[in-house]
C-alpha positions as CSV (number, residue, x, y, z in Angstrom):
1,X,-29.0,40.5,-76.9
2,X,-27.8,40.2,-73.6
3,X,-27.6,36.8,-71.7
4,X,-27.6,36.9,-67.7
5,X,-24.9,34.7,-66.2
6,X,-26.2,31.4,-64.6
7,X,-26.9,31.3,-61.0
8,X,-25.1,27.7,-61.0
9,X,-21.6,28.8,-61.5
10,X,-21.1,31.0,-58.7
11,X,-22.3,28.0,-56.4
12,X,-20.3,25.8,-58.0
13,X,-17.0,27.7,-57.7
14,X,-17.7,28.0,-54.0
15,X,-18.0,24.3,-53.6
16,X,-14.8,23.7,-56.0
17,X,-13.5,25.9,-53.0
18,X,-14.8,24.2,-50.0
19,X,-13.8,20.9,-49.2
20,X,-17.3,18.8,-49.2
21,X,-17.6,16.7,-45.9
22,X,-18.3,13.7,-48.2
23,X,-14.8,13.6,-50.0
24,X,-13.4,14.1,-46.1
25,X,-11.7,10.6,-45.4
26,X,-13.6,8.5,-43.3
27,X,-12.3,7.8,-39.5
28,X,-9.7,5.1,-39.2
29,X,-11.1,1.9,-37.3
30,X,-9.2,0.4,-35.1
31,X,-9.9,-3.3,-36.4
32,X,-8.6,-2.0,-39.9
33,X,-5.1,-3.4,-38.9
34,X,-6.3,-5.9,-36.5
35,X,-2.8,-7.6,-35.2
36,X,-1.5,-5.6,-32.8
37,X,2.1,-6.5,-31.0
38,X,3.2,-4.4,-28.8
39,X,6.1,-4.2,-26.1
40,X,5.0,-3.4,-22.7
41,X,6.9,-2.0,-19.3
42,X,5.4,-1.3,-16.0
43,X,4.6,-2.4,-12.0
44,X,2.4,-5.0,-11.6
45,X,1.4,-5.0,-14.8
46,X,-0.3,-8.0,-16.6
47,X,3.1,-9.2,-17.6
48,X,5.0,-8.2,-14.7
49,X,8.2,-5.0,-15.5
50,X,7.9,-6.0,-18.8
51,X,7.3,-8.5,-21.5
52,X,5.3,-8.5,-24.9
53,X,1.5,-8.4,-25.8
54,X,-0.1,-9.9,-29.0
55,X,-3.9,-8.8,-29.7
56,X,-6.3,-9.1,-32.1
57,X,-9.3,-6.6,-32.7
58,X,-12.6,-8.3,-33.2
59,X,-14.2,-4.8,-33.1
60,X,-13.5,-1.5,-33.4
61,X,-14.1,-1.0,-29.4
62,X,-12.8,-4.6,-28.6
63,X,-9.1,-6.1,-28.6
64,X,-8.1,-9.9,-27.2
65,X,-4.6,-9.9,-25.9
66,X,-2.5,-12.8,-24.7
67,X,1.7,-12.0,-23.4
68,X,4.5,-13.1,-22.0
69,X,6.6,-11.4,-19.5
70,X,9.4,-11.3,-16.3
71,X,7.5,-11.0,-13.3
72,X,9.3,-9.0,-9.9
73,X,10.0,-12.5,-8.6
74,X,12.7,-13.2,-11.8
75,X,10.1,-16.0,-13.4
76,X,7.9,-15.6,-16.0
77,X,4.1,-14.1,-16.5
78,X,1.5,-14.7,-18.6
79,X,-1.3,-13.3,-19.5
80,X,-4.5,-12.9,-21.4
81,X,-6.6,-9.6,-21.5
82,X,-9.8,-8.3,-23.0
83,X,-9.3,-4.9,-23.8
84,X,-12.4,-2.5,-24.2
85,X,-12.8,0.7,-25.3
86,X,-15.9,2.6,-24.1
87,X,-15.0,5.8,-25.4
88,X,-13.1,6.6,-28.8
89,X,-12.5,9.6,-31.2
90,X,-10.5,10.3,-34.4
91,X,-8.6,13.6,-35.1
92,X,-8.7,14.4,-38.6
93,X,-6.2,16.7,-38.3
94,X,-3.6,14.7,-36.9
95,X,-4.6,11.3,-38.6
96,X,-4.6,9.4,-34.9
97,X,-7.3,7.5,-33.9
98,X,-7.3,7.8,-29.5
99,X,-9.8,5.8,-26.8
100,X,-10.6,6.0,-23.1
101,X,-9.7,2.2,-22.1
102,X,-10.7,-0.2,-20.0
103,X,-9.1,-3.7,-19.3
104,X,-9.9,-6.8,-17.4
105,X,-7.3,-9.8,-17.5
106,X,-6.0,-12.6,-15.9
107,X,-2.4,-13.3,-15.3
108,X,-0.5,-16.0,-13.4
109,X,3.3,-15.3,-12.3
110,X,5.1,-17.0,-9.1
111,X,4.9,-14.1,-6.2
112,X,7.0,-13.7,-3.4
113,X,7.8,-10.4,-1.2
114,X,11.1,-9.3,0.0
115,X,12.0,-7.1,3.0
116,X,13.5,-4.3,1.1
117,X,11.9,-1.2,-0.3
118,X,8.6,0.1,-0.3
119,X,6.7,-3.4,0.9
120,X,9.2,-4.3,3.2
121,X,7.7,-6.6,6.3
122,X,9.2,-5.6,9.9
123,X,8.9,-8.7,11.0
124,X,10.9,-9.7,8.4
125,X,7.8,-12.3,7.2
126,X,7.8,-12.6,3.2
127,X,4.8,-14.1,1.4
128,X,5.2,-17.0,-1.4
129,X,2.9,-18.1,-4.2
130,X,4.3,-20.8,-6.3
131,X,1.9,-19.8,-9.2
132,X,-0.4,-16.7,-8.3
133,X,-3.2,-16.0,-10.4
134,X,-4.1,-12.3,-10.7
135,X,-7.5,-10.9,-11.9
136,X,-6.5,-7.5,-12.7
137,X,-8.3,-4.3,-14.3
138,X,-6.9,-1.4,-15.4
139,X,-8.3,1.9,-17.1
140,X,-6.1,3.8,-19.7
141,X,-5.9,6.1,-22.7
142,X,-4.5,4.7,-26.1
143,X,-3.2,6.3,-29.6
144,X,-2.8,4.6,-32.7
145,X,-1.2,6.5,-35.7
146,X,-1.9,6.2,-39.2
147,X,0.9,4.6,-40.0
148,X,-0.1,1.9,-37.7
149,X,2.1,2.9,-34.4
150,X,0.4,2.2,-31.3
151,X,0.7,3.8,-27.9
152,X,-0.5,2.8,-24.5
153,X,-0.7,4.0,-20.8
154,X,-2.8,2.3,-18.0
155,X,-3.2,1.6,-14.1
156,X,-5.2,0.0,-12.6
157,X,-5.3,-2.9,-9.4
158,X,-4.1,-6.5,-9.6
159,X,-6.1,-9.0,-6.9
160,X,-4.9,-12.0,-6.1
161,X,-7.5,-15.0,-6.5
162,X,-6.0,-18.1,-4.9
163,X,-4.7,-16.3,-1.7
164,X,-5.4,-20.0,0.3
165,X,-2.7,-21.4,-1.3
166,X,-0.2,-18.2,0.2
167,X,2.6,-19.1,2.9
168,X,4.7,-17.4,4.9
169,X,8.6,-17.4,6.1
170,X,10.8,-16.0,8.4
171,X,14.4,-16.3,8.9
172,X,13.6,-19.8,11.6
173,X,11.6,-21.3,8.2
174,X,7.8,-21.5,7.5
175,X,5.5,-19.2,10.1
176,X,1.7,-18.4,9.7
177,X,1.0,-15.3,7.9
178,X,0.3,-12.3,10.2
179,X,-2.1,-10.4,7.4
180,X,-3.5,-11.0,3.8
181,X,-2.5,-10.3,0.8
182,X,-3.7,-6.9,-0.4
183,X,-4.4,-5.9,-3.9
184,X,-0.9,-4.1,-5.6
185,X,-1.2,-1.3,-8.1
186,X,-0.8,-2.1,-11.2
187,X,0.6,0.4,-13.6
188,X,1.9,0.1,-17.9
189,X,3.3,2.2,-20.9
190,X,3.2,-0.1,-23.8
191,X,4.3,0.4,-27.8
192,X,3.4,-1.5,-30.5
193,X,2.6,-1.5,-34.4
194,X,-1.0,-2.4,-35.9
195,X,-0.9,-4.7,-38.9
C-alpha cells in the first residue's frame, strides 16, 4: 500500500528556506545606549569651532545635551540642547539606525567681531558682548552604528537674545553702534560613541 507524501513538508522546507520576518532582529533604538559623548567642530555652532557634547536619550526621538566649547572670541561656550528627531529609519542591511534632526538650544559665549575676513566692518566698528546668550536651531541628519559610533551634521541660525546689552568700538574708544546684530549661520559635524 502506497502512502501519499504530506502536504506539510514541502511547506515546511520552504520556510526552513526563507528567513521568517519574526526571527528578523528588531530595529535598534536609539535610547538602547542612552549616553552619548560626542566631539563636535563647526561655525557658530552651539559650542563655538569646537568643543564636546554629553547627551542623554530619554526617547527614542528625544536626546538632552549639555557641552563645553572655544568660542571665535578665544573664551569658552556652553551650551545645553534638546535634540529632536522627527523623522527616523533603520537599515537592516547595514545595521545603522539614521534620523532627520531637528535642534533648539541655548548657548552663552563672550562675542566680539573683528575687521578682518568675511564680517569685516568698514568703518572699522567691532561689536562686544561680555556674555552673549544665543538661542539657536539647527536641522541635521544623524547615524548611529551598531557598534555604538555616532555621526552628526547640522546648520542651522544662532540669534542673539540680549542684543541691549551690545556695544560698539572704534579705534577713538566706545561709539554707538551703526546697525544690529544679525543672526550668524550656524553650521556642525560632530562624532561620538553611544553607551
Amino acid at each position: 500500500m502506497v502512502v501519499p507524501a504530506p502536504v506539510v513538508a514541502e511547506s515546511s522546507e520552504r520556510e526552513a528556506s526563507e528567513p521568517s520576518a519574526s526571527l528578523r532582529p528588531a530595529r535598534r533604538r536609539f535610547d538602547e545606549a542612552p549616553w552619548v559623548l560626542s566631539a563636535e567642530l563647526g561655525l557658530g555652532s552651539l559650542v563655538g569651532y569646537g568643543g564636546v557634547l554629553a547627551g542623554y536619550n530619554v526617547h527614542d526621538r528625544f536626546e538632552l545635551d549639555a557641552g563645553l566649547g572655544i568660542a571665535a572670541s578665544g573664551g569658552p561656550a556652553a551650551a545645553i540642547n534638546a535634540h529632536a528627531r522627527p523623522f527616523l529609519w533603520y537599515s537592516h542591511r547595514r545595521h545603522e539606525l539614521q534620523a532627520i534632526t531637528v535642534d533648539v538650544g541655548f548657548s552663552f559665549s563672550r562675542y566680539e567681531t573683528s575687521n578682518t575676513g568675511i564680517r569685516a566692518n568698514p568703518e572699522g566698528i567691532q561689536y562686544h558682548l561680555d556674555l552673549a546668550h544665543w538661542f539657536q536651531y539647527a536641522f541635521g541628519w544623524e547615524m548611529l552604528t551598531e557598534s555604538g559610533y555616532s555621526l552628526r551634521g547640522a546648520f542651522g541660525v544662532a540669534l542673539v537674545t540680549n542684543e541691549s546689552q551690545v556695544y560698539c568700538t572704534n579705534a577713538l574708544g566706545k561709539t554707538p553702534c551703526t546697525q544690529k546684530l544679525n543672526g550668524l549661520p550656524s553650521l556642525s559635524l560632530s562624532v561620538g560613541h553611544a553607551f
